[in-house]
N, C-alpha and C positions, 0 to 999 in steps of 0.2 A: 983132478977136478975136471969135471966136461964140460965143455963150451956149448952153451944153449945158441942149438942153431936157428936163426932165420927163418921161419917159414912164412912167406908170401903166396897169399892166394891170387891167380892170375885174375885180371877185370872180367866179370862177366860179360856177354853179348848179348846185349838184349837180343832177343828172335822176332824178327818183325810179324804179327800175328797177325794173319790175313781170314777174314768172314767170307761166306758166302755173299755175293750180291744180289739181295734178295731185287731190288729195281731195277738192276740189268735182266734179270728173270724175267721178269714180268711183264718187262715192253718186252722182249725175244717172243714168248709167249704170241705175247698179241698180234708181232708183226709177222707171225709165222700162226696168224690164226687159229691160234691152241686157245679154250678154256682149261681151268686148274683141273673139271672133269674129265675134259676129253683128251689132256695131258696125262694125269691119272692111268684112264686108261690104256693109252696109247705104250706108257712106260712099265706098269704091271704098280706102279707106285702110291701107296692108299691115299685118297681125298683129302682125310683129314691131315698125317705126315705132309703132302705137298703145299696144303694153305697154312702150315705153321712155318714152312719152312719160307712161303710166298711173302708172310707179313712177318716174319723175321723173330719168332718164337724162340726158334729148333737152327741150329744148323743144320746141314744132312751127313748122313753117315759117309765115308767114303766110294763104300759102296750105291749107295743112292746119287751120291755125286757124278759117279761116273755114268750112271745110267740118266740122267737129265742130260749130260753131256754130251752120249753117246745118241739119243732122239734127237738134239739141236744140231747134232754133227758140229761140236766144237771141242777145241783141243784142249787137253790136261793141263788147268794152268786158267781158265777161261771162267766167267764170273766168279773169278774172286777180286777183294778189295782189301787196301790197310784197313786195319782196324782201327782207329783213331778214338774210339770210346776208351773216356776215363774210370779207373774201377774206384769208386770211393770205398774208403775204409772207415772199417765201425768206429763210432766214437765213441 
């Protein structure tokens, strides 16, 4: 007869899920005298992609991340925030 073994699934870790900051964007922006246009075009990055990403629609690509990053000269790791928004589920 064989003995039905054990299997324990180890605890998950939750992954702390970190968004874009789209309000730290915005004042950096400002205090570095950029409009979303002349951001735009200073980063090669479309109008309308940067004001969804500005009013927090869209995240950005990783690749658009680094290019917002790479214009503000700040480091990998920079405007982002926990995410603290709860996902409600369907009832």
């Amino acid at each position: 007869m064989k003995q039905h073994q054990s299997q324990t699934t180890p605890p998950t870790r939750r992954r702390s899920k970190r968004r874009f900051d789209r309000d730290g964007f915005r004042e950096l922006l400002e205090n570095k005298g950029y409009s979303l246009v002349a951001f735009a075009k200073a980063t090669g990055i479309s109008y309308s992609g940067l004001r969804k990403i500005a009013v927090g629609t869209r995240q950005p690509s990783p690749n658009t991340y680094r290019l917002i990053l790479a214009r503000l000269d700040l480091l990998e790791g920079s405007l982002r925030v926990e995410d603290h928004s709860e996902h409600r589920e369907a009832a």
